[in-house]
KOLTOR-457709 format. One record per residue (C-alpha): residue number from 1; x, y, z. Coordinates in Angstrom, 1 decimal. Layout:
<nodes>
> NUM:X:Y:Z
...
</nodes>
This chain:
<nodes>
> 1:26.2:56.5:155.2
> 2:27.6:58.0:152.4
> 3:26.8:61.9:152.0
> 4:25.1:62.5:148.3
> 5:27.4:64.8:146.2
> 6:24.9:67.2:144.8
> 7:23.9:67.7:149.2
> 8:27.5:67.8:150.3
> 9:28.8:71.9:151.7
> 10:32.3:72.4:150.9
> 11:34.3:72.1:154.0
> 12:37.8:73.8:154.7
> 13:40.0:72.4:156.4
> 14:42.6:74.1:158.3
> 15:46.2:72.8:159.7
> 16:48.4:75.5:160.8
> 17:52.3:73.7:160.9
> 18:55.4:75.0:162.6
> 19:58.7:72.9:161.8
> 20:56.5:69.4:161.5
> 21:58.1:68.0:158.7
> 22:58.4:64.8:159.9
> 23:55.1:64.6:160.7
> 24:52.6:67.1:158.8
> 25:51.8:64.6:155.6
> 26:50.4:62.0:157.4
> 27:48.1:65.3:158.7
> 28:47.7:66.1:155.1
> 29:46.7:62.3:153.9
> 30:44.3:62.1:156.8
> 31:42.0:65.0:155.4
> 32:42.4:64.6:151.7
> 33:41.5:60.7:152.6
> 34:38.4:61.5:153.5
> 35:35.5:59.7:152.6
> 36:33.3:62.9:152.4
> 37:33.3:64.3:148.8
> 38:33.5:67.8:149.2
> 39:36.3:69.4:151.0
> 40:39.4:72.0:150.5
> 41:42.6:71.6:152.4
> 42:44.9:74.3:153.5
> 43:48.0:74.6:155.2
> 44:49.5:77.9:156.9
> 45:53.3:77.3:157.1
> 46:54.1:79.3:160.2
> 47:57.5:80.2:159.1
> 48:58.9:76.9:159.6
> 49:62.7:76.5:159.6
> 50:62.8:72.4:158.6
> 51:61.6:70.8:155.6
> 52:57.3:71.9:156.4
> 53:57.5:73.9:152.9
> 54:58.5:70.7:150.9
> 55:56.6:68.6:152.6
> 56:53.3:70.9:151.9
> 57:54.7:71.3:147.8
> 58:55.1:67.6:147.4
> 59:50.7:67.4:147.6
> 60:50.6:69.9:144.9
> 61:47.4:71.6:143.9
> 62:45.4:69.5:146.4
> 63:46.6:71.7:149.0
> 64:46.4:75.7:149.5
> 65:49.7:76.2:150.8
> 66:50.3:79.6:152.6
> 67:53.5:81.4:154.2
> 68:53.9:83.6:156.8
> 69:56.4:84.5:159.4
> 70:56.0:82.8:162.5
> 71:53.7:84.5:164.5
> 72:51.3:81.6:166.0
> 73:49.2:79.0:165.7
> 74:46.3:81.0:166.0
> 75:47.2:83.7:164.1
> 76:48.0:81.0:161.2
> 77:44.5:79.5:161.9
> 78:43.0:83.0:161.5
> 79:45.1:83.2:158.3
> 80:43.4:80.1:157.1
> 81:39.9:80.9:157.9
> 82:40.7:84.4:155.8
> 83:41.1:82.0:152.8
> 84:38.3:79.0:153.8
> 85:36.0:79.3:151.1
> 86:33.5:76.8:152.8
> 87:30.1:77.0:154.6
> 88:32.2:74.5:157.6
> 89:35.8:75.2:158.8
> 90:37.3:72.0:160.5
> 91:40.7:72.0:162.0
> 92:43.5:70.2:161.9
> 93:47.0:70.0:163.8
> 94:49.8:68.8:162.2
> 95:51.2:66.6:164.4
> 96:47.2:65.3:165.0
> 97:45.4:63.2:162.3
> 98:41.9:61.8:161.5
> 99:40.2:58.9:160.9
> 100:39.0:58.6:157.5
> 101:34.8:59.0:158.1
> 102:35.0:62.2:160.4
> 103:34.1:64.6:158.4
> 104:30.9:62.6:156.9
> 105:29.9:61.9:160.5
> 106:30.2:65.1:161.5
> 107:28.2:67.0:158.4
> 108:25.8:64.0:158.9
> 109:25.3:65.5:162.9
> 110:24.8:69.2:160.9
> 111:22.5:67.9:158.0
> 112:20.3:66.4:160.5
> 113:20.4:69.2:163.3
> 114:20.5:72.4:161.2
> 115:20.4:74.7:163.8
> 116:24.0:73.6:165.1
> 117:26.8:76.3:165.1
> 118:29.5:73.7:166.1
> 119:29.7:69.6:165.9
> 120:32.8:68.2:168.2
> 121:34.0:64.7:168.4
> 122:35.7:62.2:170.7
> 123:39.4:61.5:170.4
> 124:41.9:59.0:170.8
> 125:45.7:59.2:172.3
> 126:48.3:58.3:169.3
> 127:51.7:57.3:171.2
> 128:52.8:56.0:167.8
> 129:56.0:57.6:166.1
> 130:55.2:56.8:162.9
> 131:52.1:54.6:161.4
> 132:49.3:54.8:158.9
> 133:45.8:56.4:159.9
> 134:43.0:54.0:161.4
> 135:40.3:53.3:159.6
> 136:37.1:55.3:160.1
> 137:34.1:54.1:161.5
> 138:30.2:54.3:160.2
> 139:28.2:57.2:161.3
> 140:25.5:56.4:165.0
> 141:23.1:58.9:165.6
> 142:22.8:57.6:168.8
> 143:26.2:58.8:170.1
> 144:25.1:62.2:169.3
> 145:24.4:64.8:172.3
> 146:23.1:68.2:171.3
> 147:23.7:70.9:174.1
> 148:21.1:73.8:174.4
> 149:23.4:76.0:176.8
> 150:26.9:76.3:177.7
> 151:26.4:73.9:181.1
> 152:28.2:70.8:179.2
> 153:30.7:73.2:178.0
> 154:31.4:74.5:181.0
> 155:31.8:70.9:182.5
> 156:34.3:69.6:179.7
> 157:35.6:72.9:177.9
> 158:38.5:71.5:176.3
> 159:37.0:69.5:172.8
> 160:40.4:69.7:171.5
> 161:40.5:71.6:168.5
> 162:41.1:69.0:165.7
> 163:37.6:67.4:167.0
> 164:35.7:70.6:166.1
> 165:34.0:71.7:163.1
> 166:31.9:75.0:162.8
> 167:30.0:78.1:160.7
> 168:32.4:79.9:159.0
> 169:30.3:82.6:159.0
> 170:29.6:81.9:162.7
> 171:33.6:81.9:163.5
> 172:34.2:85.2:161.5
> 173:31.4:86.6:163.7
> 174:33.6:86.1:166.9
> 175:36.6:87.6:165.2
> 176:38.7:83.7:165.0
> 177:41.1:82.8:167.2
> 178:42.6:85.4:170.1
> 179:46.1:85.9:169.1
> 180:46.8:87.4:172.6
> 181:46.0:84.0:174.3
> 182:49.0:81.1:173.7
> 183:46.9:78.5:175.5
> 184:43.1:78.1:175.7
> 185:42.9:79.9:172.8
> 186:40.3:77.1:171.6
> 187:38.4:77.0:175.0
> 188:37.5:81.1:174.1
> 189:36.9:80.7:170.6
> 190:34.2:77.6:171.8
> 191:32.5:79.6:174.4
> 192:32.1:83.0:172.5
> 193:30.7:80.5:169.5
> 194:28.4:78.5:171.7
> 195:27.0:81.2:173.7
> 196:23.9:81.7:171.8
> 197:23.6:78.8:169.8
> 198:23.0:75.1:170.0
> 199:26.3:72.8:169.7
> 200:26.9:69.0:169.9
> 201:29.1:66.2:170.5
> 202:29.7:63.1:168.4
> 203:30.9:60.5:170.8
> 204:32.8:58.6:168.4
> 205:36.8:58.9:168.6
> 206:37.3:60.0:164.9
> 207:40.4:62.0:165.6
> 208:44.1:60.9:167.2
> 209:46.2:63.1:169.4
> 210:49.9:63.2:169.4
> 211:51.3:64.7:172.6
> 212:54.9:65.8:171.8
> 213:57.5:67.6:174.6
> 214:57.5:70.9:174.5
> 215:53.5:71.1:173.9
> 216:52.1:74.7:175.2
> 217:49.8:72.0:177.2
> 218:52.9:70.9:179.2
> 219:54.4:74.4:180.3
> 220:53.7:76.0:183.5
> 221:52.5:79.4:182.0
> 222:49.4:77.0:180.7
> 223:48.1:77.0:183.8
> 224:47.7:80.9:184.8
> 225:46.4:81.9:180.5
> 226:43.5:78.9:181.6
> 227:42.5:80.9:184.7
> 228:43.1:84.5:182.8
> 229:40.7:82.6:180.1
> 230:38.3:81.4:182.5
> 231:37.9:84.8:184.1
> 232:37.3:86.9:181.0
> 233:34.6:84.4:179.9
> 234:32.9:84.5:183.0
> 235:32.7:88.4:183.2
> 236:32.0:88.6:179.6
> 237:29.5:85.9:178.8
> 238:25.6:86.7:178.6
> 239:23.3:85.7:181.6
> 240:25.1:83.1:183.4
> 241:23.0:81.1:185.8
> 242:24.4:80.1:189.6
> 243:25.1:76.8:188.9
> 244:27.5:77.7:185.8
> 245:28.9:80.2:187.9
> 246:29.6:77.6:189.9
> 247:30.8:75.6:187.4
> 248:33.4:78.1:186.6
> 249:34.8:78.2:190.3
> 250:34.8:74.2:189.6
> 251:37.0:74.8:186.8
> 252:39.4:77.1:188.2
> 253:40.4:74.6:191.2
> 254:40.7:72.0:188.8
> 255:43.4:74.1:187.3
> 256:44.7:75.1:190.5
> 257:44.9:72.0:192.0
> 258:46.6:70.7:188.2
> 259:49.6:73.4:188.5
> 260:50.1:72.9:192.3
> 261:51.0:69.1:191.2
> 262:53.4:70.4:188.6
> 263:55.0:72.6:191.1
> 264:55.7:69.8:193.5
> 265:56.6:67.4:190.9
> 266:59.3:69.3:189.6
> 267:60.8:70.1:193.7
> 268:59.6:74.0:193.3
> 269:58.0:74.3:197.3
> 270:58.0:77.9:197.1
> 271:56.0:78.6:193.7
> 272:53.7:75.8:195.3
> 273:53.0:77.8:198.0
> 274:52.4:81.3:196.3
> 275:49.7:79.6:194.0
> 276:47.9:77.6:196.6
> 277:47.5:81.1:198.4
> 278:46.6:82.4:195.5
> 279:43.9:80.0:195.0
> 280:41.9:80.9:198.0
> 281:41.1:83.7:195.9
> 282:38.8:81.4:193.8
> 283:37.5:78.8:196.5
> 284:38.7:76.4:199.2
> 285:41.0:74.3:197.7
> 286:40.8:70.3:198.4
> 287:43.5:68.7:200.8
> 288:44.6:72.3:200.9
> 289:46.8:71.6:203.8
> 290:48.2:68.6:203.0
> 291:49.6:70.3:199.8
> 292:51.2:73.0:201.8
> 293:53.0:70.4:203.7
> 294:54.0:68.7:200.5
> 295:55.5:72.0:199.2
> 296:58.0:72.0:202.6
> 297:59.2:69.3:201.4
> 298:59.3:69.2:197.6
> 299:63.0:70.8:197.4
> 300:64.2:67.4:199.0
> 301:62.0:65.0:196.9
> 302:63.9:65.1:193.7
> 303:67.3:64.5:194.9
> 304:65.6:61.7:196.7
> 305:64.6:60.4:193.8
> 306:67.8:60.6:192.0
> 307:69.4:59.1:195.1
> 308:67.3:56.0:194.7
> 309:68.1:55.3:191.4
> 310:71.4:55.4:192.4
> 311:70.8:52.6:194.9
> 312:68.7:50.8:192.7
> 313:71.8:50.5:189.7
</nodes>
């Protein structure tokens, strides 16, 4: 369905971009291809050292183009919501892109659910290097699930933040994105927007996901600003029932158990060891003793490894 002009609320987008030259525009394309008629574009140049500012120039006036020194992506998202001059903020990251009917679908969720203070999507993995954006797909209100509390939140807190469109009034409200947190920082902006009002998700995968090396999601510090995350929210939010407070405790092993496999992955027993302990803090731990045997012996298992491929040359 395509949304009427004169009934259309400007939506900003935001991309934030640190040295993503390479690429940023097919970010850039993905939102100005939209099929919904009303919509701003800016991009936060977070200092890049490559070729982001040309890249950003080259679109001309269909782009906001801001500068700062590096100092975040959240602090370059915060920079853009400063500027957003629409009643919807959506957010983009530039190595991420959208298909071309996400916005409509989404505004479509919000036009016929008022009430909403946030509308997230499914996603799709996009392993491709380079490649054009696929095609969109037509809005189905019957993939639409409207949550009345933060249970499904609490069960699947991590929307990923290009699926997510919200209130820019509602966002301001909750002061943007916590600079202090490099990870999760999403996962508190959702809860402290959610806690008092109505959200949904639009189970259709209108947004791709590149995972690059050296992703904040990949480093070991991840794990430890989830649980510092976790914690806050949990002391801080309004009249949590038992079950979400068990849900939180779910949460926390799930990490746990997540940076435990790191650990023994990369041969480190010892750190293993200190963070299972740790972890008793929060719960019993599945198959907690069969990971502490596992972290005697992770040391050996990488050279094992190497020492098979040797072998097997």
């Amino acid at each position: 369905m395509a949304p009427d002009p004169n009934d259309a609320p400007l939506v900003s987008v935001v991309i934030p971009a640190y040295n993503c030259a390479r690429l940023l525009g097919r970010a850039i394309e993905s939102a100005l291809g939209q099929t919904y008629p009303n919509l701003e574009c800016i991009v936060v140049d977070d200092g890049s050292t490559d070729g982001t500012p040309e890249v950003v120039t080259s679109f001309g006036d269909r782009v906001l183009a801001l500068r700062q020194r590096n100092a975040g992506a959240s602090a370059a998202r915060n920079a853009g919501i400063a500027a957003a001059r629409g009643r919807y903020i959506a957010f983009l990251d530039a190595d991420d892109y959208w298909l071309d009917t996400k916005i409509t679908n989404q505004i479509e969720v919000f036009r016929r659910h008022p009430e909403l203070v946030l509308v997230g999507c499914d996603f799709g993995w996009d392993y491709r290097r380079d490649g054009e954006p696929d095609s969109g797909v037509a809005f189905d209100a019957e993939r639409v699930e409207v949550f009345r509390d933060l249970t499904q939140l609490l069960r699947d807190p991590y929307l990923g933040t290009p699926t997510v469109i919200a209130e820019t009034g509602a966002i301001r409200a909750v002061g943007g994105f916590d600079v202090d947190l490099p990870i999760a920082e999403d996962v508190d902006l959702y809860f402290k927007l959610c806690a008092n009002r109505p959200y949904a998700i639009l189970r259709q995968p209108l947004a791709r996901f590149q995972l690059r090396a050296g992703s904040l999601t990949k480093r070991l510090s991840g794990y430890e600003d989830n649980l510092k995350v976790f914690d806050r929210l949990e002391r801080t939010l309004p009249e949590l029932s038992p079950a979400q407070h068990a849900l939180f405790r779910t949460r926390r092993m799930e990490v746990y158990a997540r940076w435990i496999s790191d650990l023994l992955v990369r041969g480190n027993g010892r750190d293993a060891r200190r963070v299972l302990k740790q972890s008793t803090q929060a719960g019993a731990l599945p198959g907690y003793h069969r990971l502490y045997l596992k972290s005697l012996i992770a040391p050996a298992m990488p050279r094992l490894k190497r020492v098979r491929r040797a072998l097997a040359s």
